[in-house]
mmJSON file of the N, C-alpha and C atoms, coordinates in Angstrom:
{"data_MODEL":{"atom_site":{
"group_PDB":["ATOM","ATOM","ATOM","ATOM","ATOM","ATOM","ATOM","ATOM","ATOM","ATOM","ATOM","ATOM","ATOM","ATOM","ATOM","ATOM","ATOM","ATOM","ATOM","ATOM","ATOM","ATOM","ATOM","ATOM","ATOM","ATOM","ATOM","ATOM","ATOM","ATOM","ATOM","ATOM","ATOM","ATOM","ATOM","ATOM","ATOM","ATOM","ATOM","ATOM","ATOM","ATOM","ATOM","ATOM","ATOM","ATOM","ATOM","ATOM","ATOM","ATOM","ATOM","ATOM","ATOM","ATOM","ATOM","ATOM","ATOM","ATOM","ATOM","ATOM","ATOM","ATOM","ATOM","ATOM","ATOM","ATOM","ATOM","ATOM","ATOM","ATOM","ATOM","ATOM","ATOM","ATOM","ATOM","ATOM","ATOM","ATOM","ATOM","ATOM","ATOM","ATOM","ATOM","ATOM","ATOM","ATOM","ATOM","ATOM","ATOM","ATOM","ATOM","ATOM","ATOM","ATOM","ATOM","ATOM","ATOM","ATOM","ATOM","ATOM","ATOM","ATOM","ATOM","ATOM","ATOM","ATOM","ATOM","ATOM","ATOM","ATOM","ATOM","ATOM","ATOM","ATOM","ATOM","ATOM","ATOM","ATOM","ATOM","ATOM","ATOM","ATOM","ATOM","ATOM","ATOM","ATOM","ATOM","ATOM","ATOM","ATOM","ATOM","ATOM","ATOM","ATOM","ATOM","ATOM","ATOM","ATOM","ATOM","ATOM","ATOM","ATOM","ATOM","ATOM","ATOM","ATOM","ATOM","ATOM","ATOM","ATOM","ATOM","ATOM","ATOM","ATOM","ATOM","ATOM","ATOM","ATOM","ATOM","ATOM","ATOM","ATOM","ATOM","ATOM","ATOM","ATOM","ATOM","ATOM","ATOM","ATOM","ATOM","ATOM","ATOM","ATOM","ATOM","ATOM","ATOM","ATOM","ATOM","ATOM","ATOM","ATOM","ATOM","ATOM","ATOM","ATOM","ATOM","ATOM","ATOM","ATOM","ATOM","ATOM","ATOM","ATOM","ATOM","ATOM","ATOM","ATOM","ATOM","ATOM","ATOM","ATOM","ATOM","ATOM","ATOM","ATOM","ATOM","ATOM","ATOM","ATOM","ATOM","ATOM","ATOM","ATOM","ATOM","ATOM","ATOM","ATOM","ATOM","ATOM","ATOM","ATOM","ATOM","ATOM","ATOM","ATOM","ATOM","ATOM","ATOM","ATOM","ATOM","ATOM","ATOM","ATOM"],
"id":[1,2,3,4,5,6,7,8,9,10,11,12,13,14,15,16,17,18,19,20,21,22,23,24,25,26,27,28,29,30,31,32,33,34,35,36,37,38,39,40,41,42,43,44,45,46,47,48,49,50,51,52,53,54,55,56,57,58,59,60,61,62,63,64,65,66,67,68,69,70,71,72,73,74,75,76,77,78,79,80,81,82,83,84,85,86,87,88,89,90,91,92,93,94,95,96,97,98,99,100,101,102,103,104,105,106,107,108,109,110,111,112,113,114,115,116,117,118,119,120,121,122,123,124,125,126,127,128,129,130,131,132,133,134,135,136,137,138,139,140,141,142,143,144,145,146,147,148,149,150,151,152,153,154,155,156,157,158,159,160,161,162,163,164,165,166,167,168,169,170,171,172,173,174,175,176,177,178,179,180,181,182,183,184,185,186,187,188,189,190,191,192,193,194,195,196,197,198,199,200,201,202,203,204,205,206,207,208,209,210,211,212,213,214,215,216,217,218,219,220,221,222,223,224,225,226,227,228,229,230,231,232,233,234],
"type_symbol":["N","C","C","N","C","C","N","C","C","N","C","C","N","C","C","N","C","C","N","C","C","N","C","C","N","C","C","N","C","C","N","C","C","N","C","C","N","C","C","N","C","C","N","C","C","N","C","C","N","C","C","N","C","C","N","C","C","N","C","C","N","C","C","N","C","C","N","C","C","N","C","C","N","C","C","N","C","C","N","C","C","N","C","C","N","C","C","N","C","C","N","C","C","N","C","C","N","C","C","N","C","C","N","C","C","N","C","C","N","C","C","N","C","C","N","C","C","N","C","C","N","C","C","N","C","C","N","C","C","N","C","C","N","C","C","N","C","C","N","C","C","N","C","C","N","C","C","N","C","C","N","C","C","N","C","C","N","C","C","N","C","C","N","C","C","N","C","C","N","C","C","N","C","C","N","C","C","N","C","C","N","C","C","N","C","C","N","C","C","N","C","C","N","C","C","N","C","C","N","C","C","N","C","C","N","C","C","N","C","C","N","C","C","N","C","C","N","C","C","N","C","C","N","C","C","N","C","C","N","C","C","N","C","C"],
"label_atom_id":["N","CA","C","N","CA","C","N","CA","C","N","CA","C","N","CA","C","N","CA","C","N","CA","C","N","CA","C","N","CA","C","N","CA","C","N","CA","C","N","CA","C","N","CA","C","N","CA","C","N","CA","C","N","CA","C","N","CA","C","N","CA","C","N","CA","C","N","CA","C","N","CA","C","N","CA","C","N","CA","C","N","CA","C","N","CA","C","N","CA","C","N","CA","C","N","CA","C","N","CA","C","N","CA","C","N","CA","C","N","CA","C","N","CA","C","N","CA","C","N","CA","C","N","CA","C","N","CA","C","N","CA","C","N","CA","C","N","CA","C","N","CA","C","N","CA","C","N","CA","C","N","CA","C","N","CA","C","N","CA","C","N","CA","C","N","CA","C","N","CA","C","N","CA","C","N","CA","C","N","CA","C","N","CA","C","N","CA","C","N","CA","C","N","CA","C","N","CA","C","N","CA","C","N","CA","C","N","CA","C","N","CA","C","N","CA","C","N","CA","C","N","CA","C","N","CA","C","N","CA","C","N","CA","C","N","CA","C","N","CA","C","N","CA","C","N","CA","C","N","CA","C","N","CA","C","N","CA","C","N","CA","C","N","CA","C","N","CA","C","N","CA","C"],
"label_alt_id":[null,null,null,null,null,null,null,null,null,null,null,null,null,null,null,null,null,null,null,null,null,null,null,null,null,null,null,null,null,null,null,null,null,null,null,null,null,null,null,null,null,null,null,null,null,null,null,null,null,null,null,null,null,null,null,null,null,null,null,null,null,null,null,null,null,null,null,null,null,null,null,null,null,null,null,null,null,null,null,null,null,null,null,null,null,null,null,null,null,null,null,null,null,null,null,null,null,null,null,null,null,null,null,null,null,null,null,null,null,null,null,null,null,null,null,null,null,null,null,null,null,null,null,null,null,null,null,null,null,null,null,null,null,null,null,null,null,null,null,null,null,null,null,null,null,null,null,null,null,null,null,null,null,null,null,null,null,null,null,null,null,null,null,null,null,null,null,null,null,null,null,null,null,null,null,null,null,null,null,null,null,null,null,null,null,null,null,null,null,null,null,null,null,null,null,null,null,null,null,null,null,null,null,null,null,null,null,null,null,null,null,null,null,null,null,null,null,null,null,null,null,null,null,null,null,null,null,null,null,null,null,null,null,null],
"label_comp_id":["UNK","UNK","UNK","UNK","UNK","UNK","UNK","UNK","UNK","UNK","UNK","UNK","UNK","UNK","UNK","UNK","UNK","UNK","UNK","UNK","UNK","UNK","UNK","UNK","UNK","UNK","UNK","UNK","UNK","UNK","UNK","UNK","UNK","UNK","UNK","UNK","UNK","UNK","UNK","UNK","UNK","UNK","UNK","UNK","UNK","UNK","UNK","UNK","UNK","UNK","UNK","UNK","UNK","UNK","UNK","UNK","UNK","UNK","UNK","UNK","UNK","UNK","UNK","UNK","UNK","UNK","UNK","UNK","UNK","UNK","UNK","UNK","UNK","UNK","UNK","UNK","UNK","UNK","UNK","UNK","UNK","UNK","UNK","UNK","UNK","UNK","UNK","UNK","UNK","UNK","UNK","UNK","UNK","UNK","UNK","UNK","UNK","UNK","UNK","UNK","UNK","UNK","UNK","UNK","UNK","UNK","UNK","UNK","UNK","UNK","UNK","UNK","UNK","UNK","UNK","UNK","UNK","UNK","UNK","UNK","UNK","UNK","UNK","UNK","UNK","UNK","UNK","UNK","UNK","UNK","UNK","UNK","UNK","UNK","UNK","UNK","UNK","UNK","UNK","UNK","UNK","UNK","UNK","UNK","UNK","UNK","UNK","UNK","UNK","UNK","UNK","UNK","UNK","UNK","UNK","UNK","UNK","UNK","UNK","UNK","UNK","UNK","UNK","UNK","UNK","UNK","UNK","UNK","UNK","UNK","UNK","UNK","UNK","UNK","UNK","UNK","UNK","UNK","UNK","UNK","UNK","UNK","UNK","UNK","UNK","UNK","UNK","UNK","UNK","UNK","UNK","UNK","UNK","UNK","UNK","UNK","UNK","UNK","UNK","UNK","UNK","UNK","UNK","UNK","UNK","UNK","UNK","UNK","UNK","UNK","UNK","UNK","UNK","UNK","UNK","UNK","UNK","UNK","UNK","UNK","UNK","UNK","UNK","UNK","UNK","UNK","UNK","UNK","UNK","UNK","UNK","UNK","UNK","UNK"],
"label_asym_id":["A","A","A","A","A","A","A","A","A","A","A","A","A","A","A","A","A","A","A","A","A","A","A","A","A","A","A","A","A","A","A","A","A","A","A","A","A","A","A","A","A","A","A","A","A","A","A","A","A","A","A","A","A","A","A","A","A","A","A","A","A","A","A","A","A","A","A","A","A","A","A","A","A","A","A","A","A","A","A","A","A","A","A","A","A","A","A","A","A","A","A","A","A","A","A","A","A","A","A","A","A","A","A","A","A","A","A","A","A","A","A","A","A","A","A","A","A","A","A","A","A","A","A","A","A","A","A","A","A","A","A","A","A","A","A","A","A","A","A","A","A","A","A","A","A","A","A","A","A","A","A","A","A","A","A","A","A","A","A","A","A","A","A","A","A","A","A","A","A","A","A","A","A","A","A","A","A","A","A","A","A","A","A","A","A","A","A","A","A","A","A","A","A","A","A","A","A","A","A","A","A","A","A","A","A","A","A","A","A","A","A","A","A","A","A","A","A","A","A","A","A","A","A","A","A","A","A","A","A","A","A","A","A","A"],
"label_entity_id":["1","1","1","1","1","1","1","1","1","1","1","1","1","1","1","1","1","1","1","1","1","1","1","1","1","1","1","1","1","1","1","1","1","1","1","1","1","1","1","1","1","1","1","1","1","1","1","1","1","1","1","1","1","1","1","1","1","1","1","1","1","1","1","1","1","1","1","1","1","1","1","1","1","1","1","1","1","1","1","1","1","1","1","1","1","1","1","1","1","1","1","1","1","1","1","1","1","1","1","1","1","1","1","1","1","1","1","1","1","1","1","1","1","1","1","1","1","1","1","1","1","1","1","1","1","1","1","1","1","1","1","1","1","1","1","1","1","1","1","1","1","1","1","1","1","1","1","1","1","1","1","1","1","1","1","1","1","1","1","1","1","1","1","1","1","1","1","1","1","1","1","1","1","1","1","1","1","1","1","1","1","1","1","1","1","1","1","1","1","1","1","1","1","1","1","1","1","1","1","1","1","1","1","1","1","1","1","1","1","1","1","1","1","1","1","1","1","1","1","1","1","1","1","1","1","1","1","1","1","1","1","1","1","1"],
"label_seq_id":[1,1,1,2,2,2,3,3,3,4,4,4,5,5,5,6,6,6,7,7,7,8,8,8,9,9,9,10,10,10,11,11,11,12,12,12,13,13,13,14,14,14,15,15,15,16,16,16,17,17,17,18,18,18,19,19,19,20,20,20,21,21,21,22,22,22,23,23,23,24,24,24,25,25,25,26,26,26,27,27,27,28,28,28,29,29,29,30,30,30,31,31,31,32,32,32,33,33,33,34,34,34,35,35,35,36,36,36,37,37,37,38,38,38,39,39,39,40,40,40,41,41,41,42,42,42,43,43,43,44,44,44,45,45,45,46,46,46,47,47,47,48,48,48,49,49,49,50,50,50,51,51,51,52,52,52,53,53,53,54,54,54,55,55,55,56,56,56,57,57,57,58,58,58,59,59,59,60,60,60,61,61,61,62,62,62,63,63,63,64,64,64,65,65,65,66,66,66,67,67,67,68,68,68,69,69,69,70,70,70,71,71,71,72,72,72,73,73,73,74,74,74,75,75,75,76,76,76,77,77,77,78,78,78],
"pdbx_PDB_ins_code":[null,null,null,null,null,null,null,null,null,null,null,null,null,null,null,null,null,null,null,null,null,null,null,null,null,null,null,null,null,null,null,null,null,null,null,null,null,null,null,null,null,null,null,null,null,null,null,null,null,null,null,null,null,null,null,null,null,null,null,null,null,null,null,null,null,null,null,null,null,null,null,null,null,null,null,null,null,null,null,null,null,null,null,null,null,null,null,null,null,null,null,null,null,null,null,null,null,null,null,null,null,null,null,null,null,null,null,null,null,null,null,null,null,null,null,null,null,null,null,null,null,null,null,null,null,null,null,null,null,null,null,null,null,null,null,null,null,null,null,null,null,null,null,null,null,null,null,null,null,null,null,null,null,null,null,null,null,null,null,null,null,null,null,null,null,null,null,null,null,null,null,null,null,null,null,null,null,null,null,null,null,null,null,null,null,null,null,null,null,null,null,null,null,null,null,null,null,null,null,null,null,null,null,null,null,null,null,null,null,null,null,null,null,null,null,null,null,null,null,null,null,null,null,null,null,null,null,null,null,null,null,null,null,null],
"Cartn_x":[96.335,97.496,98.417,98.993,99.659,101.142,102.474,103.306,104.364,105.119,106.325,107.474,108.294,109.93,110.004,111.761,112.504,113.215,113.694,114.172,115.54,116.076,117.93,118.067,119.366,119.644,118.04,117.198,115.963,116.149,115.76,115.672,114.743,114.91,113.614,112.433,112.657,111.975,111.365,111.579,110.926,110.556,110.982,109.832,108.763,108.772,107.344,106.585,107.117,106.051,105.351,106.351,105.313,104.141,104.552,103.86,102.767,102.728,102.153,100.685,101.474,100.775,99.95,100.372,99.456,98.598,98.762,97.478,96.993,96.916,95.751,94.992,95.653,95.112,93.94,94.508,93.783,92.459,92.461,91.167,90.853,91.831,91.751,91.399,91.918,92.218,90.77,89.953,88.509,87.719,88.223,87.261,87.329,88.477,88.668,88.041,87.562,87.34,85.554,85.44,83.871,83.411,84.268,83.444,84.186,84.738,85.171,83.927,83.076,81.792,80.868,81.005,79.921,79.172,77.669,77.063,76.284,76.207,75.273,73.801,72.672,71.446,70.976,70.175,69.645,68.608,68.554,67.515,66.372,65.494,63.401,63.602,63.781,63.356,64.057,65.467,66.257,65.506,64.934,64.298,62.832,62.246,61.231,61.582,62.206,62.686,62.898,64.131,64.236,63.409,61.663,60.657,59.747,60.114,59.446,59.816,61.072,62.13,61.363,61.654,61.219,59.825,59.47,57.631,57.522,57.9,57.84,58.33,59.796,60.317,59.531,58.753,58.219,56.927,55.914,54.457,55.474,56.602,56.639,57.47,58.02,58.161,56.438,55.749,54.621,53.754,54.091,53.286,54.129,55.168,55.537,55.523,55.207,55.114,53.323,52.521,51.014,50.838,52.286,52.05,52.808,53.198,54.12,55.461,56.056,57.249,58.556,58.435,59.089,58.62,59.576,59.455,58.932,58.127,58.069,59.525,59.95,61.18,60.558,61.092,60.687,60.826,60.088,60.136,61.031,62.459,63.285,62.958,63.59,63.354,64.668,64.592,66.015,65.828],
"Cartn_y":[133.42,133.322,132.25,131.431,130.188,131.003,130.422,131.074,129.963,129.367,128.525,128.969,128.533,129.066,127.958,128.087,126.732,126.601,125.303,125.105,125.257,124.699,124.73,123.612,123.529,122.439,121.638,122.599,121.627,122.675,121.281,121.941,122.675,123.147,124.103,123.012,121.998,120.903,120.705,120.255,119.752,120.733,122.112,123.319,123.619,123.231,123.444,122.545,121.326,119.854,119.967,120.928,120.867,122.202,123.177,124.537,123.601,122.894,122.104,121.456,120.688,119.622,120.833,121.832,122.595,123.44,123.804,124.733,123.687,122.201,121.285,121.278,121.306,120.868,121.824,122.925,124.179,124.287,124.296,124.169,125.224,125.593,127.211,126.995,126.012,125.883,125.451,124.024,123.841,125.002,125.527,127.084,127.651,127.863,129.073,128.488,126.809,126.65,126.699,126.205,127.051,127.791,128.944,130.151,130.94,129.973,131.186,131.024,130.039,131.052,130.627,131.34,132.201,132.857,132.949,134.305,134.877,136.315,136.574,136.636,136.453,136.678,137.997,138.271,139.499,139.593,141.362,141.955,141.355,141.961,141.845,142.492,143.701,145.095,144.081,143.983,143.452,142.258,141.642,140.078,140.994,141.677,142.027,142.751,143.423,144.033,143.013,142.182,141.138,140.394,140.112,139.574,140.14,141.169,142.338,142.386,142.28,142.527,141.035,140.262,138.962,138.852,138.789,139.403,139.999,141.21,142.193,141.697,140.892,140.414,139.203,138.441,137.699,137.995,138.747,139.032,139.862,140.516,141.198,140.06,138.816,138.122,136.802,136.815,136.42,137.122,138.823,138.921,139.333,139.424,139.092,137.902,136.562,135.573,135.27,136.205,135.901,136.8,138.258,138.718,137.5,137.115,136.125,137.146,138.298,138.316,137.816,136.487,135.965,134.243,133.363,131.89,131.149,130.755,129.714,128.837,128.733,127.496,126.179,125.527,124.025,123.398,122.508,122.192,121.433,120.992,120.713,119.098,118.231,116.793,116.438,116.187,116.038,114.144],
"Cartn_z":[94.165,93.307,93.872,92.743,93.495,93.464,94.496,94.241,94.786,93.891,93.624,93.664,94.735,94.987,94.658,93.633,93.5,94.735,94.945,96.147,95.523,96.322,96.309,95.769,94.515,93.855,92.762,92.859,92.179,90.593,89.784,88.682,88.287,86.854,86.304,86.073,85.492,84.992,86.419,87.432,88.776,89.763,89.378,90.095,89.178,87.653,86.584,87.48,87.049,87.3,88.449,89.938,91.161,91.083,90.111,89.89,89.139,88.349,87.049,88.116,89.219,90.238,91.262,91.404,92.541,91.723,90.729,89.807,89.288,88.875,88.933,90.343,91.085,92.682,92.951,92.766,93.493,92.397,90.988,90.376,89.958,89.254,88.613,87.693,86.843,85.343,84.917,85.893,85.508,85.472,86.704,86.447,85.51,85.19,83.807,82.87,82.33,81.439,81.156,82.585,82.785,82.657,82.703,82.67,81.251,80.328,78.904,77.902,78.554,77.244,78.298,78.848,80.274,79.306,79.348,78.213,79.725,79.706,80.603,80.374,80.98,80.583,80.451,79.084,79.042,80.201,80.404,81.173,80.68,82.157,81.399,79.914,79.87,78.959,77.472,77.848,76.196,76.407,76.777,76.156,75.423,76.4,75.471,74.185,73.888,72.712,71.993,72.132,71.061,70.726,71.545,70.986,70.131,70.821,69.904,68.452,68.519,66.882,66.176,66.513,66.231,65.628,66.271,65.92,65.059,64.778,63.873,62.241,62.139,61.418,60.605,61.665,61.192,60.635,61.166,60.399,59.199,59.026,57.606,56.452,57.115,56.267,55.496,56.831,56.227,54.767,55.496,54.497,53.644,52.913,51.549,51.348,51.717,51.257,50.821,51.579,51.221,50.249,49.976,48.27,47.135,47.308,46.494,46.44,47.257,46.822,47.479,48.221,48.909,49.08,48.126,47.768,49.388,49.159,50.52,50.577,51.93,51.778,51.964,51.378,51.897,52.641,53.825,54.916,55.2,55.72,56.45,57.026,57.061,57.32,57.645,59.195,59.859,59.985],
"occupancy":[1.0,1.0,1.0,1.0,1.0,1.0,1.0,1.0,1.0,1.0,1.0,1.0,1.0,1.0,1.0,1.0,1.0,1.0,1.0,1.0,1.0,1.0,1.0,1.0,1.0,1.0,1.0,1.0,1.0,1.0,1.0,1.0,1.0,1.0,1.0,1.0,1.0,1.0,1.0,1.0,1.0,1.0,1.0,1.0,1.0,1.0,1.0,1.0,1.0,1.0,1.0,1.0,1.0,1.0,1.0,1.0,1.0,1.0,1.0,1.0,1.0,1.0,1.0,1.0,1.0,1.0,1.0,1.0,1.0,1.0,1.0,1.0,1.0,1.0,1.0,1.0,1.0,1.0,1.0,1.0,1.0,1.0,1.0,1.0,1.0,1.0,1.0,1.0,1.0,1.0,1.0,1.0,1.0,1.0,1.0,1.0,1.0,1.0,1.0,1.0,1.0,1.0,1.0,1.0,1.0,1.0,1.0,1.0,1.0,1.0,1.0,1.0,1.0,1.0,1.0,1.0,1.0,1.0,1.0,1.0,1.0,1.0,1.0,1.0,1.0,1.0,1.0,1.0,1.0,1.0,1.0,1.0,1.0,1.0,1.0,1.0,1.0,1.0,1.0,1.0,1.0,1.0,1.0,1.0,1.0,1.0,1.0,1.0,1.0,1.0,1.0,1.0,1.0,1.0,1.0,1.0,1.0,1.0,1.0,1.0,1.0,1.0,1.0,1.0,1.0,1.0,1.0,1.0,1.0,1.0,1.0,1.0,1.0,1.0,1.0,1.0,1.0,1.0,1.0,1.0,1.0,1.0,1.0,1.0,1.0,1.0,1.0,1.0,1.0,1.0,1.0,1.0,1.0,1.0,1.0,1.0,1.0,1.0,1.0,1.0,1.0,1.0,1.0,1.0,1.0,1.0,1.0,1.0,1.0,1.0,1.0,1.0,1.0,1.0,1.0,1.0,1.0,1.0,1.0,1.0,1.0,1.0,1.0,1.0,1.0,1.0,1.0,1.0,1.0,1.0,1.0,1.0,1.0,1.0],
"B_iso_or_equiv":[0.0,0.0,0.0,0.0,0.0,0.0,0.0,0.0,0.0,0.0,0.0,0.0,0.0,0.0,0.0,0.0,0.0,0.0,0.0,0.0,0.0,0.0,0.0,0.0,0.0,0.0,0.0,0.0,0.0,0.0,0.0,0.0,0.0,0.0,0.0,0.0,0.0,0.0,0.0,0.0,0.0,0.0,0.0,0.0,0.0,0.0,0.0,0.0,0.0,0.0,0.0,0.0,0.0,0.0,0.0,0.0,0.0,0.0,0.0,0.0,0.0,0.0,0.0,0.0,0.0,0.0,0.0,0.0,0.0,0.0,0.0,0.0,0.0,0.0,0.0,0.0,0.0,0.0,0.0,0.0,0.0,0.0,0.0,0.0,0.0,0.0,0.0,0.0,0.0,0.0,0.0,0.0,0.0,0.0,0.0,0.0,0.0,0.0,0.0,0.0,0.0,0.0,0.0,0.0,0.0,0.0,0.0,0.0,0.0,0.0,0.0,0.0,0.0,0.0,0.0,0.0,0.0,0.0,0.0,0.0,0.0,0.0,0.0,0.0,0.0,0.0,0.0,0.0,0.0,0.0,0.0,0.0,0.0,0.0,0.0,0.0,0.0,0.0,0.0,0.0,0.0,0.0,0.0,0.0,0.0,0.0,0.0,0.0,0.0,0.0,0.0,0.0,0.0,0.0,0.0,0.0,0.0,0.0,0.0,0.0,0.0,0.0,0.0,0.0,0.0,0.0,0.0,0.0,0.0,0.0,0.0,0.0,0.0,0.0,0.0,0.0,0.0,0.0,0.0,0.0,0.0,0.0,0.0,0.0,0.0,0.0,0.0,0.0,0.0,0.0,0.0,0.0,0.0,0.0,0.0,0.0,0.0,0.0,0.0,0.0,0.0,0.0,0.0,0.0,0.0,0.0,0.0,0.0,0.0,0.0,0.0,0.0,0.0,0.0,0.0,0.0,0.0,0.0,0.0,0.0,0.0,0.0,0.0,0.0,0.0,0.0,0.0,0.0,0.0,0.0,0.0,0.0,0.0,0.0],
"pdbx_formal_charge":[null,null,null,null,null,null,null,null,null,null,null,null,null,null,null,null,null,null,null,null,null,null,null,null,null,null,null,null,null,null,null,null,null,null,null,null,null,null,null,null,null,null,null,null,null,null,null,null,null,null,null,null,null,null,null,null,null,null,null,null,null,null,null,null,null,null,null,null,null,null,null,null,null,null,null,null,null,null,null,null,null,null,null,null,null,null,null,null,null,null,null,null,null,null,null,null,null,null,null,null,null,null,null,null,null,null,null,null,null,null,null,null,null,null,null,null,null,null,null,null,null,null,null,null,null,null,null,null,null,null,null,null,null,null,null,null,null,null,null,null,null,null,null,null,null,null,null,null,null,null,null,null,null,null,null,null,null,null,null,null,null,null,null,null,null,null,null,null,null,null,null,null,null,null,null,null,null,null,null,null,null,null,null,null,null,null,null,null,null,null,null,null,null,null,null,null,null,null,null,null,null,null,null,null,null,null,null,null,null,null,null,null,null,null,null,null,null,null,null,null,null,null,null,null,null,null,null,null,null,null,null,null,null,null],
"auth_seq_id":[1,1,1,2,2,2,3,3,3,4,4,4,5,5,5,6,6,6,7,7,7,8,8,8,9,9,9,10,10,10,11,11,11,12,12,12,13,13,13,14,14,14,15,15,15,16,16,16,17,17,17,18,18,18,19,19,19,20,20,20,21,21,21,22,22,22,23,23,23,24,24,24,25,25,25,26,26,26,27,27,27,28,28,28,29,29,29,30,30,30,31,31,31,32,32,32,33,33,33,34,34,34,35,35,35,36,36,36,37,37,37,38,38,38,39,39,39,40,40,40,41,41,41,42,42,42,43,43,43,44,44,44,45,45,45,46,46,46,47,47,47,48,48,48,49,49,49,50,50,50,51,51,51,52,52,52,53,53,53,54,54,54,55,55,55,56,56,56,57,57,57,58,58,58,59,59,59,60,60,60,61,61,61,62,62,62,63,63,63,64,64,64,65,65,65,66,66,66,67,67,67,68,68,68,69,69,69,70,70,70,71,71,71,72,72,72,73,73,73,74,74,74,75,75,75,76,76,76,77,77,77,78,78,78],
"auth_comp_id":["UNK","UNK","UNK","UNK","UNK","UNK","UNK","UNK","UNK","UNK","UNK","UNK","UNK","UNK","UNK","UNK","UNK","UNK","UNK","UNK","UNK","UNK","UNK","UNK","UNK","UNK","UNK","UNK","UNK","UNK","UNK","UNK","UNK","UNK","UNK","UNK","UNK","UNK","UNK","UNK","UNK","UNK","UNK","UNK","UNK","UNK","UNK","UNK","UNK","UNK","UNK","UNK","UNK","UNK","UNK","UNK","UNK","UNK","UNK","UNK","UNK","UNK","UNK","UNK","UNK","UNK","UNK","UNK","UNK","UNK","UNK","UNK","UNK","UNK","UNK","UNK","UNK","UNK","UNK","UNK","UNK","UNK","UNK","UNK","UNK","UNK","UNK","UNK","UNK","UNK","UNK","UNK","UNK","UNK","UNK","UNK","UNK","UNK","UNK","UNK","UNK","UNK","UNK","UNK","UNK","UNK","UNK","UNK","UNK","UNK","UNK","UNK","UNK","UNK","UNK","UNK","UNK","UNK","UNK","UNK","UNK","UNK","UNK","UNK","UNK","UNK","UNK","UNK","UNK","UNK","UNK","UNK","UNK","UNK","UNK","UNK","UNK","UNK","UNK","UNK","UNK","UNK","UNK","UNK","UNK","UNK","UNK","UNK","UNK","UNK","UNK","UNK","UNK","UNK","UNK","UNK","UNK","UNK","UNK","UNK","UNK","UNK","UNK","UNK","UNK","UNK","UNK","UNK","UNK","UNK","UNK","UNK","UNK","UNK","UNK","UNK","UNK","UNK","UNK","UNK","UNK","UNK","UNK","UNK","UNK","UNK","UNK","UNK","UNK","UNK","UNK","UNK","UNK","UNK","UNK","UNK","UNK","UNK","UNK","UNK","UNK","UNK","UNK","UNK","UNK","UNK","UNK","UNK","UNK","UNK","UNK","UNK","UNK","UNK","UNK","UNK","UNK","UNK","UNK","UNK","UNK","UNK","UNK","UNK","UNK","UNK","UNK","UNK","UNK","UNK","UNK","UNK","UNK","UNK"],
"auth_asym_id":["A","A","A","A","A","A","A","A","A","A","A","A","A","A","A","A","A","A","A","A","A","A","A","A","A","A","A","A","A","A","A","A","A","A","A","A","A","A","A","A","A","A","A","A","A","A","A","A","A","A","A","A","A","A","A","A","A","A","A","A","A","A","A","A","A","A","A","A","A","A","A","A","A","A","A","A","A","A","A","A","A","A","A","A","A","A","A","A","A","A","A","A","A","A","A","A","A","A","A","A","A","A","A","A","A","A","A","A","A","A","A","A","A","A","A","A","A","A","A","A","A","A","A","A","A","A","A","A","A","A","A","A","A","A","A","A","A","A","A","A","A","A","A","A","A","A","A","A","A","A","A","A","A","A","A","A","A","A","A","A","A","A","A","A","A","A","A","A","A","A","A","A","A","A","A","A","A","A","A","A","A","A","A","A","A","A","A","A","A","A","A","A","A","A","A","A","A","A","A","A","A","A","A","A","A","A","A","A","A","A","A","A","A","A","A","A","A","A","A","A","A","A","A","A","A","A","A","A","A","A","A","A","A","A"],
"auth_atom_id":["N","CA","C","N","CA","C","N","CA","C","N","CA","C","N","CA","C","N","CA","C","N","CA","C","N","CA","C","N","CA","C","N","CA","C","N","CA","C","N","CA","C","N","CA","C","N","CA","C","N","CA","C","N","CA","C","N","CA","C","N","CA","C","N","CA","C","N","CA","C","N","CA","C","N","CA","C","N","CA","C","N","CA","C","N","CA","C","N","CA","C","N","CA","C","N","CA","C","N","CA","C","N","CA","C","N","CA","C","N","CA","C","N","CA","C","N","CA","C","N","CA","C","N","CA","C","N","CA","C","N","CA","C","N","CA","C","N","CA","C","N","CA","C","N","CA","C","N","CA","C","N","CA","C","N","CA","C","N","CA","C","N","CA","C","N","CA","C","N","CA","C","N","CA","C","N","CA","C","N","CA","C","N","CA","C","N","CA","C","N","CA","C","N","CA","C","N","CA","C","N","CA","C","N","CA","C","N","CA","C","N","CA","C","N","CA","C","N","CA","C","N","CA","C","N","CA","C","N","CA","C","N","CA","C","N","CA","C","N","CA","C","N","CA","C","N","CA","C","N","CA","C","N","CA","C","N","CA","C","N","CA","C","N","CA","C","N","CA","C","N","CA","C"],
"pdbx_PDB_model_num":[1,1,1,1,1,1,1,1,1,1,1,1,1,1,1,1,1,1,1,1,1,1,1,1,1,1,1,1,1,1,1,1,1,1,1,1,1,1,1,1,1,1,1,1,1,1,1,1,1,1,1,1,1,1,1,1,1,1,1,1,1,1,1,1,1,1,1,1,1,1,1,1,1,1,1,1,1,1,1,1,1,1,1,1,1,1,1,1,1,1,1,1,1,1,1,1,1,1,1,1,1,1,1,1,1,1,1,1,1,1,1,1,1,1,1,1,1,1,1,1,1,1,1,1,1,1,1,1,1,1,1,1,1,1,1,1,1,1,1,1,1,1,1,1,1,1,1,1,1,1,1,1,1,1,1,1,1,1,1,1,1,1,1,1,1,1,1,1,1,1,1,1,1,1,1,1,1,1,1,1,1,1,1,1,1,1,1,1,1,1,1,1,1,1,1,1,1,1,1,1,1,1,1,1,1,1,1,1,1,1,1,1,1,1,1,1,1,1,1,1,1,1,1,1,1,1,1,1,1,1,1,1,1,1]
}}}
């Protein structure tokens, strides 16, 4: 924790600016910005599940598309 006494006779304006100059210094602020979309990694078990889900989702969208009740999309050209 940074901690700023005004001195004697110093203004509000010139105890911000040195509070301003030592929480750049110290490297809090890069940090904080590093880590606000931090995602954590899923476990073994939740990655397998979500491949699992995946999988599953997909052979049941195949096969309504090999009944015809689901339009093929058209292939995408970036």
């Amino acid at each position: 924790m940074i901690e700023i006494k005004r001195k004697k006779g110093e203004s509000f304006d010139g105890m911000y600016r040195r509070f301003v100059k030592r929480v750049q210094q110290s490297g809090k602020i890069i940090e904080a910005k590093e880590n606000q979309y931090f995602k954590r990694e899923k476990n073994k078990n939740a990655k397998k599940k979500s491949a699992l889900v995946g999988l599953s989702l997909r052979k049941q969208k195949e096969y309504l598309r090999k009944i015809g009740k689901l339009e093929e999309e058209p292939k995408r050209r970036w």
